[in-house]
PQR file with spaces between the fields and no chain letter, atoms N, CA, C, O and H, PARSE charges and radii, in Angstrom:
ATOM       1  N    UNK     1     -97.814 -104.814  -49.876 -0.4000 1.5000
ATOM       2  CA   UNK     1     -97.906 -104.640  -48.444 -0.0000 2.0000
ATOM       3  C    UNK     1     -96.972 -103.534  -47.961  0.5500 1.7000
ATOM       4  O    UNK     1     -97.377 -102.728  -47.123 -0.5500 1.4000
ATOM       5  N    UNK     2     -95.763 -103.469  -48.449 -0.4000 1.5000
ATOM       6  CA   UNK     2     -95.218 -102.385  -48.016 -0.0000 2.0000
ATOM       7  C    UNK     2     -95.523 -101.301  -48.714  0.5500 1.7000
ATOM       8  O    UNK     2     -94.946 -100.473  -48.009 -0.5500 1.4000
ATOM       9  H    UNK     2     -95.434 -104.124  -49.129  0.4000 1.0000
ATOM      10  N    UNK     3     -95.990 -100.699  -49.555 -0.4000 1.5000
ATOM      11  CA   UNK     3     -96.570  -99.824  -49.985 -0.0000 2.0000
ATOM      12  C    UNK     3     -97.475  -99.138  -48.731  0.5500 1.7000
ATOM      13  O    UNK     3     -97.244  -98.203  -47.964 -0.5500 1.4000
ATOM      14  H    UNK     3     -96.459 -101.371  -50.127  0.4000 1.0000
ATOM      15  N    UNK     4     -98.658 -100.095  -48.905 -0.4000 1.5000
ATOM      16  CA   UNK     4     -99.163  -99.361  -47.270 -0.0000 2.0000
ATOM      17  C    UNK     4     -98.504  -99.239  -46.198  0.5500 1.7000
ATOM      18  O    UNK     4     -99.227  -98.481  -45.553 -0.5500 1.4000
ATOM      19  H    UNK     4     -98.846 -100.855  -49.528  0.4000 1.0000
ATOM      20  N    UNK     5     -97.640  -99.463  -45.577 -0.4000 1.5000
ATOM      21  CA   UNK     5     -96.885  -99.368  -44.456 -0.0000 2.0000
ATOM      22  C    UNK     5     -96.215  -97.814  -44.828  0.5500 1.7000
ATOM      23  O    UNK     5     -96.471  -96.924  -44.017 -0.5500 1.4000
ATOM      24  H    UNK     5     -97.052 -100.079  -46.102  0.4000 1.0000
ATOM      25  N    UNK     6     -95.673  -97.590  -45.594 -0.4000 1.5000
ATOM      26  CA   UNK     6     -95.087  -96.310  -45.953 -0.0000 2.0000
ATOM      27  C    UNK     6     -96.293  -95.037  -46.001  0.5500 1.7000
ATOM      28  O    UNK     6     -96.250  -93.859  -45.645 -0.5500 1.4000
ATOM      29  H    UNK     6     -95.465  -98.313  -46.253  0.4000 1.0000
ATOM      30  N    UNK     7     -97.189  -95.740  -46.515 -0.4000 1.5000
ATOM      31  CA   UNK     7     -98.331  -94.851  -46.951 -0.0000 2.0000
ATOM      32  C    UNK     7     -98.765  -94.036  -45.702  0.5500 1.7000
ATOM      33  O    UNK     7     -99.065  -92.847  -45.597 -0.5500 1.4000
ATOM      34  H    UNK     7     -97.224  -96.696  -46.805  0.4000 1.0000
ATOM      35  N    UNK     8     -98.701  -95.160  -44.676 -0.4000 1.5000
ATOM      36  CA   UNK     8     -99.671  -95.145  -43.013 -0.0000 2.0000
ATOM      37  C    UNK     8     -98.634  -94.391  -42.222  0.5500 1.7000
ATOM      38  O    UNK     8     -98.805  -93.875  -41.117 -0.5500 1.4000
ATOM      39  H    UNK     8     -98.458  -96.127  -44.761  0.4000 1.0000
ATOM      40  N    UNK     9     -97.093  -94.404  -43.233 -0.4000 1.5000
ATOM      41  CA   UNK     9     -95.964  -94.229  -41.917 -0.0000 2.0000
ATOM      42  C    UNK     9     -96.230  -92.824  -42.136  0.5500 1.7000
ATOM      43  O    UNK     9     -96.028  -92.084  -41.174 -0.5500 1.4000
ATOM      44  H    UNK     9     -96.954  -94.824  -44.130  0.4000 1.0000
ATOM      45  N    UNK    10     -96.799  -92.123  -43.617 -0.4000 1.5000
ATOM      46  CA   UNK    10     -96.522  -90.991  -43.969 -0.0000 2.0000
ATOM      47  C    UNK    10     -97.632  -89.988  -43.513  0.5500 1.7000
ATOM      48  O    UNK    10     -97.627  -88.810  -43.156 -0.5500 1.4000
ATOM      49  H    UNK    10     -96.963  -92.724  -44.399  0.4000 1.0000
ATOM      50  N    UNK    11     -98.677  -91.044  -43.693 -0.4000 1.5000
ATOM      51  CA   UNK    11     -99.381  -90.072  -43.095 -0.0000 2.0000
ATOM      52  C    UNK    11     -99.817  -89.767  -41.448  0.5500 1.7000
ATOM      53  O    UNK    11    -100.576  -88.952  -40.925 -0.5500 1.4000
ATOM      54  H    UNK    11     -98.682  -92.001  -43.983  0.4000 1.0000
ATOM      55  N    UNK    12     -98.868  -90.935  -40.882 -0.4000 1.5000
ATOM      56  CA   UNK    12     -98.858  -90.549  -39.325 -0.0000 2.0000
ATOM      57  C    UNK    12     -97.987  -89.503  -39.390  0.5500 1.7000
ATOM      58  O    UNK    12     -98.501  -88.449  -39.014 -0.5500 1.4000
ATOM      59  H    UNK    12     -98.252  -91.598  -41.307  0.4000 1.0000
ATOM      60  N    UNK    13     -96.849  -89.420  -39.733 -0.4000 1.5000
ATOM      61  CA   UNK    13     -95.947  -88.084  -39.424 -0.0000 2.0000
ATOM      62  C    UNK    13     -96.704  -87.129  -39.935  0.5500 1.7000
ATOM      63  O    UNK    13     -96.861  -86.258  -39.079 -0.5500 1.4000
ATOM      64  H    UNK    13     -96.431  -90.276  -40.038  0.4000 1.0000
ATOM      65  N    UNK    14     -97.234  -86.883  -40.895 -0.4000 1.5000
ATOM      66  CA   UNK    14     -98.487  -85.525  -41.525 -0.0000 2.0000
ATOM      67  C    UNK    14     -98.869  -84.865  -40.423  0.5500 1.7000
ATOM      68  O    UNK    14     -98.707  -83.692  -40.086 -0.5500 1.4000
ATOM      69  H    UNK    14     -97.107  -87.590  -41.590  0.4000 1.0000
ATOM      70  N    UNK    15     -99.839  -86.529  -39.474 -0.4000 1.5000
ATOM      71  CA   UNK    15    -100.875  -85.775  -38.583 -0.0000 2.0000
ATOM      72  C    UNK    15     -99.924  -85.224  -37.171  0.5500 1.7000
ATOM      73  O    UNK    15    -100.107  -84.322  -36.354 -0.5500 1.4000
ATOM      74  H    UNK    15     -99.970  -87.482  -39.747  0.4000 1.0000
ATOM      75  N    UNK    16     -99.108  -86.003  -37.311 -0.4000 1.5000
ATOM      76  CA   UNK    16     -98.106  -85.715  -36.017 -0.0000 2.0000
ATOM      77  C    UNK    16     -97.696  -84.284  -36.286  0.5500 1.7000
ATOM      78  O    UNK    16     -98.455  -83.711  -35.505 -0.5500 1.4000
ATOM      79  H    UNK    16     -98.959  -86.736  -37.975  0.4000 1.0000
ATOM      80  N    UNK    17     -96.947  -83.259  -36.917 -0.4000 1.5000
ATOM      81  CA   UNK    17     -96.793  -82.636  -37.541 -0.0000 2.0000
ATOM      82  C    UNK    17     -97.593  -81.562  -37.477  0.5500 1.7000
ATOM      83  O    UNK    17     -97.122  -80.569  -36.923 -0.5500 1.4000
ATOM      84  H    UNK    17     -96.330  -83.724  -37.552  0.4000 1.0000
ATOM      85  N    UNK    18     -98.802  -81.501  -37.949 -0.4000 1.5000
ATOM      86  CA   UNK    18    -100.367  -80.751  -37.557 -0.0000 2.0000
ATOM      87  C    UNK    18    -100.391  -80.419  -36.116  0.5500 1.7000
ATOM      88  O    UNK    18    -100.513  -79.371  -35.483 -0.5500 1.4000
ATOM      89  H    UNK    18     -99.185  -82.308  -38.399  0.4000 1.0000
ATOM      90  N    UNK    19    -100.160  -82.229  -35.674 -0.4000 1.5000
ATOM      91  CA   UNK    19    -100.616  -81.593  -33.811 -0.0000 2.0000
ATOM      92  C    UNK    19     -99.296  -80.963  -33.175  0.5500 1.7000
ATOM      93  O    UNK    19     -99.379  -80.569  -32.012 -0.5500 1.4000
ATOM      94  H    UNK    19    -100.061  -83.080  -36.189  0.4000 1.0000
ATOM      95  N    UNK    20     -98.193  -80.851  -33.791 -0.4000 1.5000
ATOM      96  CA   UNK    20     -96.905  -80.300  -32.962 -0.0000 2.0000
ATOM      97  C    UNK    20     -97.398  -78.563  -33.587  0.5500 1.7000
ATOM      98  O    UNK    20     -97.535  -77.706  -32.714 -0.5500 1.4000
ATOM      99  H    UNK    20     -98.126  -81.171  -34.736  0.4000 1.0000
ATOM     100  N    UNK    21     -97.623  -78.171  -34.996 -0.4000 1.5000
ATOM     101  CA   UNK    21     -98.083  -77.103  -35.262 -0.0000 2.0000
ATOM     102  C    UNK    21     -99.208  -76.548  -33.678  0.5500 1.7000
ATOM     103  O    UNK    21     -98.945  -75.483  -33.117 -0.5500 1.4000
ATOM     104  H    UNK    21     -97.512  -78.867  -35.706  0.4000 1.0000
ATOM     105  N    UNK    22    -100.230  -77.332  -33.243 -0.4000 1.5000
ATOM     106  CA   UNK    22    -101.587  -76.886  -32.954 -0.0000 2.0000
ATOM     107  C    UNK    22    -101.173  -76.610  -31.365  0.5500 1.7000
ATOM     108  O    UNK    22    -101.696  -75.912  -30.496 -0.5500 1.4000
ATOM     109  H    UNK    22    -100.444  -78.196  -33.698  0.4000 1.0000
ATOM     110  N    UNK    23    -100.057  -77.430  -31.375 -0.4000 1.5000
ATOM     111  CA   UNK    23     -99.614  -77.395  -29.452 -0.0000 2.0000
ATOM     112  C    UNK    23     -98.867  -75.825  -29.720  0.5500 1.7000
ATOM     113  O    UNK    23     -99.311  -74.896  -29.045 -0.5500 1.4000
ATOM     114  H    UNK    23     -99.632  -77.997  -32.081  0.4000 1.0000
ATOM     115  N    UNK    24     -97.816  -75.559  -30.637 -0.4000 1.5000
ATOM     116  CA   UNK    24     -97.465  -74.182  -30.701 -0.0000 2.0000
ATOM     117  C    UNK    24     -98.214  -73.216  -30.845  0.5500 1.7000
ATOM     118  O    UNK    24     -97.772  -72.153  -30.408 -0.5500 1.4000
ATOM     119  H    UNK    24     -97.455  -76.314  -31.185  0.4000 1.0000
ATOM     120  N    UNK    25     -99.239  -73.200  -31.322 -0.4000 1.5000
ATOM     121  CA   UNK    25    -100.388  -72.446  -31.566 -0.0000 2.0000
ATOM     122  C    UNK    25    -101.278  -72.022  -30.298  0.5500 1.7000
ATOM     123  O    UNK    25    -101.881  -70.958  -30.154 -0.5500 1.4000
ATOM     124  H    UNK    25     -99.598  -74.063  -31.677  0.4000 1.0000
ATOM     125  N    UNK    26    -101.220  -73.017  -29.488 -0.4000 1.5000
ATOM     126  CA   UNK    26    -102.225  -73.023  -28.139 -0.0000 2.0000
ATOM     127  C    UNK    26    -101.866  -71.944  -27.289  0.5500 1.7000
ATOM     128  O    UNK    26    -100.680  -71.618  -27.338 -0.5500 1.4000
ATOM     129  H    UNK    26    -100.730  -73.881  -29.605  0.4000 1.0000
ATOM     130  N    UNK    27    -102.659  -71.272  -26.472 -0.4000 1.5000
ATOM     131  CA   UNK    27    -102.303  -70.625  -25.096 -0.0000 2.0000
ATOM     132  C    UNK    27    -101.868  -71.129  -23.878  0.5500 1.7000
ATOM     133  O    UNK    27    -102.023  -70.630  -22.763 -0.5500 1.4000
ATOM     134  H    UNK    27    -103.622  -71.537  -26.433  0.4000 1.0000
ATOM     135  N    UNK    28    -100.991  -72.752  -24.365 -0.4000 1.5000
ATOM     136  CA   UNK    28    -100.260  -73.083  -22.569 -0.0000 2.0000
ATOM     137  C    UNK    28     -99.112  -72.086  -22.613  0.5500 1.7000
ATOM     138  O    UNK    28     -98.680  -71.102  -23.214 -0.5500 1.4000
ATOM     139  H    UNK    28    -100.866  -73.157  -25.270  0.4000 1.0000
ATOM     140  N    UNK    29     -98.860  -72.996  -21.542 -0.4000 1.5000
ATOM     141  CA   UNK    29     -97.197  -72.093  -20.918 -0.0000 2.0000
ATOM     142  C    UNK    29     -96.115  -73.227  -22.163  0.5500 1.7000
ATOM     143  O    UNK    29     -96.261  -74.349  -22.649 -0.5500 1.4000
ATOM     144  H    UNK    29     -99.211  -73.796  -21.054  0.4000 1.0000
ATOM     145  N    UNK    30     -95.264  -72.342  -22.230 -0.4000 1.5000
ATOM     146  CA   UNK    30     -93.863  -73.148  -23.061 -0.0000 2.0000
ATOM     147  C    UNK    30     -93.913  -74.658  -22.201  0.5500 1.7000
ATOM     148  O    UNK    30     -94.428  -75.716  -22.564 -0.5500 1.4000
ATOM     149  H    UNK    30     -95.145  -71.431  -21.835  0.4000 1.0000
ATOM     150  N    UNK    31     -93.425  -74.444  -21.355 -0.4000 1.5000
ATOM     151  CA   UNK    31     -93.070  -75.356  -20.403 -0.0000 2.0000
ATOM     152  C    UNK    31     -94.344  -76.963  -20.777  0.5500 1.7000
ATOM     153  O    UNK    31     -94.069  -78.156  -20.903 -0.5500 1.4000
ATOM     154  H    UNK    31     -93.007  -73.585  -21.060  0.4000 1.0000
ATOM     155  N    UNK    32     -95.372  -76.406  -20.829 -0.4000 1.5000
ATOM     156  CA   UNK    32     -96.457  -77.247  -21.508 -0.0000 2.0000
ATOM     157  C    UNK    32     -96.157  -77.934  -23.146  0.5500 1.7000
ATOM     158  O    UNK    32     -96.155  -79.142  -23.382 -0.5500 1.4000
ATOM     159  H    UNK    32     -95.595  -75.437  -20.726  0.4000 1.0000
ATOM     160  N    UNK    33     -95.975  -77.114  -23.909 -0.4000 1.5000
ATOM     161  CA   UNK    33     -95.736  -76.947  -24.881 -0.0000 2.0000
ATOM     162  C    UNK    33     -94.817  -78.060  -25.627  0.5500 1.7000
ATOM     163  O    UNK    33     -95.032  -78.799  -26.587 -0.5500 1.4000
ATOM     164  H    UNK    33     -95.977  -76.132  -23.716  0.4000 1.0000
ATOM     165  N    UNK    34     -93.447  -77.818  -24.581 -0.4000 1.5000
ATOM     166  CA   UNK    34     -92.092  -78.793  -25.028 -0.0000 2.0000
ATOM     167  C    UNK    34     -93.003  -79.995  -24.918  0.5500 1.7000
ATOM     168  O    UNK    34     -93.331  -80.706  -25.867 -0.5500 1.4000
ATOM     169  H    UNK    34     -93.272  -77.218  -23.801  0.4000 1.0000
ATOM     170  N    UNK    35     -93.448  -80.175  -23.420 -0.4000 1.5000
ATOM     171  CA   UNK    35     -93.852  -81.872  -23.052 -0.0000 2.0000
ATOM     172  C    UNK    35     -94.533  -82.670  -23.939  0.5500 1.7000
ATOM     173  O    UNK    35     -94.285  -83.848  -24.196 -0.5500 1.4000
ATOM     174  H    UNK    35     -93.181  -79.597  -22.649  0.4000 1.0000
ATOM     175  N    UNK    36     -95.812  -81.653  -24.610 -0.4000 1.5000
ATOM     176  CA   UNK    36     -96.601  -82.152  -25.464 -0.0000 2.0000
ATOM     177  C    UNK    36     -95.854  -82.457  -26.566  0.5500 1.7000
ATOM     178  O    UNK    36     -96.094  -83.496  -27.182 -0.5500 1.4000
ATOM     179  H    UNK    36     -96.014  -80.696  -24.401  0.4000 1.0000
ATOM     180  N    UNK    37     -94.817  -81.567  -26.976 -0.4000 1.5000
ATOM     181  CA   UNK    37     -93.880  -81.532  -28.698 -0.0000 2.0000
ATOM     182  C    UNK    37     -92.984  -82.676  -28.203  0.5500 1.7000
ATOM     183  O    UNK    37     -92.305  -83.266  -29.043 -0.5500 1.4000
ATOM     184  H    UNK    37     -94.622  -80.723  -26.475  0.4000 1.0000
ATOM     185  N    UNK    38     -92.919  -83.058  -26.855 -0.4000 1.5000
ATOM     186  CA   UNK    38     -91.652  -84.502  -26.740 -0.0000 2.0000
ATOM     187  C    UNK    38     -92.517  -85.815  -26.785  0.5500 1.7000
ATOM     188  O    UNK    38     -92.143  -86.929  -27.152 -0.5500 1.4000
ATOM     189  H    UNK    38     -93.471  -82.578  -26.173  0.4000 1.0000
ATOM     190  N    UNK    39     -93.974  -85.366  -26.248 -0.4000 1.5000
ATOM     191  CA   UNK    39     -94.646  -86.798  -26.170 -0.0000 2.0000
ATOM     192  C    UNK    39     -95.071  -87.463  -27.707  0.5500 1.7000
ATOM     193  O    UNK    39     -94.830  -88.606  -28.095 -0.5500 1.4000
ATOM     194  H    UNK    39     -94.277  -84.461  -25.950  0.4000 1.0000
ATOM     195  N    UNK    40     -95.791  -86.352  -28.456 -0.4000 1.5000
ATOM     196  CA   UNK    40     -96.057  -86.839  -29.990 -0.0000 2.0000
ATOM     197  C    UNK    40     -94.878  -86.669  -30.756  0.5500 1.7000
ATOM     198  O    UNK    40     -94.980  -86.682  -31.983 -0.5500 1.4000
ATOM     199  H    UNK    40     -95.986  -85.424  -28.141  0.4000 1.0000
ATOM     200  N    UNK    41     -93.429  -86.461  -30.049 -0.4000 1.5000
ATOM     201  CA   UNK    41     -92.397  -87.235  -31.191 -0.0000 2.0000
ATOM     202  C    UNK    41     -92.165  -88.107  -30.521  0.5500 1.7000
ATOM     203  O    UNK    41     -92.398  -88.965  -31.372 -0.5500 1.4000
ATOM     204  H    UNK    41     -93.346  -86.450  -29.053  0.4000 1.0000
ATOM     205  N    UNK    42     -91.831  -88.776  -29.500 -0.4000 1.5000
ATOM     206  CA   UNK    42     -91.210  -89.818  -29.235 -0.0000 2.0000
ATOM     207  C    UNK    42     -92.278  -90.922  -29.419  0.5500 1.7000
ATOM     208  O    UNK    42     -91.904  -91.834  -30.156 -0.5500 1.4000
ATOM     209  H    UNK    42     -91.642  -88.079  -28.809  0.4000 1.0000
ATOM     210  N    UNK    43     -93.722  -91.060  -28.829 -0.4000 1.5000
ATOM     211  CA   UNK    43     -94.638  -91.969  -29.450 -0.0000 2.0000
ATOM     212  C    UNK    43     -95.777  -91.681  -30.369  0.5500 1.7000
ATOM     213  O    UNK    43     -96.970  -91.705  -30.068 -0.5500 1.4000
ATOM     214  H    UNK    43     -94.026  -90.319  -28.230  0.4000 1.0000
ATOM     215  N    UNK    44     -95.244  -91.401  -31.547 -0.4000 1.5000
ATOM     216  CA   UNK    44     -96.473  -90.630  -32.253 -0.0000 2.0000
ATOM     217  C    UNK    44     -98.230  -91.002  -32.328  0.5500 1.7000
ATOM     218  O    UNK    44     -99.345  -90.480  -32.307 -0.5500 1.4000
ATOM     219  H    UNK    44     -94.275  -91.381  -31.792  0.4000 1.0000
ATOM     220  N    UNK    45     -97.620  -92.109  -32.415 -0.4000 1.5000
ATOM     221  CA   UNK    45     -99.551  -92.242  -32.208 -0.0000 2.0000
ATOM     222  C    UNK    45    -100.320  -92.303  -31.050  0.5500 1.7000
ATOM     223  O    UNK    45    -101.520  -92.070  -30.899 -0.5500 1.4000
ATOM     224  H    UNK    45     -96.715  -92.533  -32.432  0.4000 1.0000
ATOM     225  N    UNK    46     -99.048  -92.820  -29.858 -0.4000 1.5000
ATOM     226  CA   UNK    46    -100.127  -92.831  -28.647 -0.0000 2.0000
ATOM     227  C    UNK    46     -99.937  -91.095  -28.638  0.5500 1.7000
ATOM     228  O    UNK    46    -100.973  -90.490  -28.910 -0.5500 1.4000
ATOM     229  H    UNK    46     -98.074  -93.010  -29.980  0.4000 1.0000
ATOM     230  N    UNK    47     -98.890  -90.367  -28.393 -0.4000 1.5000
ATOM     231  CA   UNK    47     -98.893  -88.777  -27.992 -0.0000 2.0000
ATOM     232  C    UNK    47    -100.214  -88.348  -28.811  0.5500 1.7000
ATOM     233  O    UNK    47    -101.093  -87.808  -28.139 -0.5500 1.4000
ATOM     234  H    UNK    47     -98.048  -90.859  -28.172  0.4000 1.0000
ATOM     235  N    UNK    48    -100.469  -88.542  -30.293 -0.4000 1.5000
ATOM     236  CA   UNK    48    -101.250  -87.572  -31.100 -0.0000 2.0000
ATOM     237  C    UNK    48    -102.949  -88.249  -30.346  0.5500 1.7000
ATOM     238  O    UNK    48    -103.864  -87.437  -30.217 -0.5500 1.4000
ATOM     239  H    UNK    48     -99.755  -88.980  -30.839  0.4000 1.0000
ATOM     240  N    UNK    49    -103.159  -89.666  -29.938 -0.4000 1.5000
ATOM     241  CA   UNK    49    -104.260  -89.929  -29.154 -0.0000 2.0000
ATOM     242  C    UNK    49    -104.478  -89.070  -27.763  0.5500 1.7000
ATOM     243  O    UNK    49    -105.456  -88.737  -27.094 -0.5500 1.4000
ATOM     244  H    UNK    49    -102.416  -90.326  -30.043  0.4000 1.0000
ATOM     245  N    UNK    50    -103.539  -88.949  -27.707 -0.4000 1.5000
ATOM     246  CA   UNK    50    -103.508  -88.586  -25.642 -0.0000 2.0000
ATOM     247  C    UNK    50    -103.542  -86.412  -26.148  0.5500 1.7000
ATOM     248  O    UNK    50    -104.021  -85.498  -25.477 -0.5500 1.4000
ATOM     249  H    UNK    50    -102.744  -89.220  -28.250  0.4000 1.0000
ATOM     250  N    UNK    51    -102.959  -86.359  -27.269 -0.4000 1.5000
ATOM     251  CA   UNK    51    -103.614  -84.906  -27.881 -0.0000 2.0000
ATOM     252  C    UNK    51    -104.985  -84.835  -27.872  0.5500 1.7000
ATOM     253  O    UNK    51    -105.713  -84.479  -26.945 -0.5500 1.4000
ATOM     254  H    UNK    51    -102.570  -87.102  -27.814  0.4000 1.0000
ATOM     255  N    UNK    52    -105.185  -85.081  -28.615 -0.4000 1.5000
ATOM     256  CA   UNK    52    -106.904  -85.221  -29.365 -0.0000 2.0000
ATOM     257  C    UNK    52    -107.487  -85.542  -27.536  0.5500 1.7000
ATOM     258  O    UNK    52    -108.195  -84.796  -26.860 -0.5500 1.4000
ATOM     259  H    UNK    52    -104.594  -85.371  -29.368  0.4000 1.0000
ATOM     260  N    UNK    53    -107.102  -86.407  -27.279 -0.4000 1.5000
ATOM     261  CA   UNK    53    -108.449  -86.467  -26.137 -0.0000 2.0000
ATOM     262  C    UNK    53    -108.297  -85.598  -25.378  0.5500 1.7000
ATOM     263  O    UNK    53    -109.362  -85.312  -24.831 -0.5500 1.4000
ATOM     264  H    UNK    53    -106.527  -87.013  -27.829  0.4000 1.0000
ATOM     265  N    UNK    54    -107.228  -84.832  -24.960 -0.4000 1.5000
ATOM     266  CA   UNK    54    -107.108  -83.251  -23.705 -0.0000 2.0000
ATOM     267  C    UNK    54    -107.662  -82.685  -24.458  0.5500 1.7000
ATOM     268  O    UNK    54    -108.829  -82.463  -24.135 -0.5500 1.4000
ATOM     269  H    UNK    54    -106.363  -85.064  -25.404  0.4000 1.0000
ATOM     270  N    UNK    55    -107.100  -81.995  -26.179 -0.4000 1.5000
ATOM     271  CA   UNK    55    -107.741  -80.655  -26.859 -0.0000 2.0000
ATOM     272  C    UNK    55    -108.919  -80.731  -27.382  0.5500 1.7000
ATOM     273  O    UNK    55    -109.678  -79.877  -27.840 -0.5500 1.4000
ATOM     274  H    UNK    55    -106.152  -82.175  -26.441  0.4000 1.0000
ATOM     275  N    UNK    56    -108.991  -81.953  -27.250 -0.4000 1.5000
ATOM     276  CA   UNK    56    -110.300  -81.791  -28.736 -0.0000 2.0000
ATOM     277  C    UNK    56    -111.287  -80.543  -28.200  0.5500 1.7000
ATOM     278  O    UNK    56    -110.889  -79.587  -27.535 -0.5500 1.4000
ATOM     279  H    UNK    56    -108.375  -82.646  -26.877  0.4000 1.0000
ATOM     280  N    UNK    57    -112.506  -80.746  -28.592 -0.4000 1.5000
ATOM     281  CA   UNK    57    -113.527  -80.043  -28.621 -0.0000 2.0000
ATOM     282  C    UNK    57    -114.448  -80.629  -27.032  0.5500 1.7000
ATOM     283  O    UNK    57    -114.670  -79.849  -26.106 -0.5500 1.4000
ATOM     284  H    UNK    57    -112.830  -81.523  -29.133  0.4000 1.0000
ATOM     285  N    UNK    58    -114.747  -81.664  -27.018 -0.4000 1.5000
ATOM     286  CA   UNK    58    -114.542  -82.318  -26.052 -0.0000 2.0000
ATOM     287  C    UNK    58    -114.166  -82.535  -24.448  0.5500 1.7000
ATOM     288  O    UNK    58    -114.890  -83.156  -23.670 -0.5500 1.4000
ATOM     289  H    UNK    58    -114.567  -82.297  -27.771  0.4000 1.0000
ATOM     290  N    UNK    59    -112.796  -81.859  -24.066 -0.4000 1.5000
ATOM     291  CA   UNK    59    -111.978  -82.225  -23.866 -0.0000 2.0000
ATOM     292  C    UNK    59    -112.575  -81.701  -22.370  0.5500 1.7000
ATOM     293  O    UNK    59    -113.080  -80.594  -22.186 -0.5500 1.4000
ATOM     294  H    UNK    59    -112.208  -81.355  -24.698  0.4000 1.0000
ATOM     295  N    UNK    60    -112.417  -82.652  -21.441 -0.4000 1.5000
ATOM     296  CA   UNK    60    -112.357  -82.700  -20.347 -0.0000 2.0000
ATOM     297  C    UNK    60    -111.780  -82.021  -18.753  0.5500 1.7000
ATOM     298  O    UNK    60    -112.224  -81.830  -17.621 -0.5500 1.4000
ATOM     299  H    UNK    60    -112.006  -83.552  -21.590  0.4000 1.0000
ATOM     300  N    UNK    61    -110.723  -81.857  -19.400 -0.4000 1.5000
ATOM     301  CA   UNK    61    -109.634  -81.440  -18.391 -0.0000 2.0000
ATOM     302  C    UNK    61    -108.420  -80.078  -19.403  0.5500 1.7000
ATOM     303  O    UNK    61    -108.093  -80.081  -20.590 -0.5500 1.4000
ATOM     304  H    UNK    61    -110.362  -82.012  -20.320  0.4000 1.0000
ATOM     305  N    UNK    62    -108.091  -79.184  -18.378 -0.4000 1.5000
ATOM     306  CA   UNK    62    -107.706  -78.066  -18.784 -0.0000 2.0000
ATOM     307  C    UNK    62    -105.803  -78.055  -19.300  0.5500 1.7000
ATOM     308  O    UNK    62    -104.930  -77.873  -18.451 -0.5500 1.4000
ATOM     309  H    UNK    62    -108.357  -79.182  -17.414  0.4000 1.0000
ATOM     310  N    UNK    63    -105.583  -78.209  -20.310 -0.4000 1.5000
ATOM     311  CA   UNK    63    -103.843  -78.130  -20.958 -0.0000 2.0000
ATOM     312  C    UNK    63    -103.566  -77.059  -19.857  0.5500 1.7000
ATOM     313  O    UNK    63    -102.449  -76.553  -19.756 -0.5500 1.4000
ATOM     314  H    UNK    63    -106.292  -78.357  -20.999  0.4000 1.0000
C-alpha cells in the first residue's frame, strides 16, 4: 500500500511540474504567472485541475 502512495505522490509532482513548466511558457502577464505557479504548489491537485480546465483546449474563459 505504501508503495502506491509514493508512486501517486510521484507522479503528482511530475504532472505538477509540467503544468508550472506550461504556465511559464504561456503568453500571460508575470503577474498571472506567479498566481498560477503559487496555486499548483500550494494545492497540487486541485491547482493542476483548476489548470487544465482554464488552458486546456477547451477552455472557456481567457488566462
Amino acid at each position: 500500500m505504501e508503495a502506491w502512495s509514493t508512486v501517486l505522490a510521484l507522479v503528482v509532482l511530475v504532472v505538477d511540474i509540467v503544468a508550472i513548466i506550461q504556465v511559464w511558457r504561456s503568453r500571460i502577464e508575470a503577474g498571472r504567472k506567479i498566481i498560477w505557479s503559487l496555486v499548483i504548489v500550494l494545492v497540487p491537485v486541485v491547482g493542476l485541475i483548476m489548470w487544465l480546465m482554464a488552458a486546456g483546449r477547451h477552455a472557456r474563459v481567457r488566462l
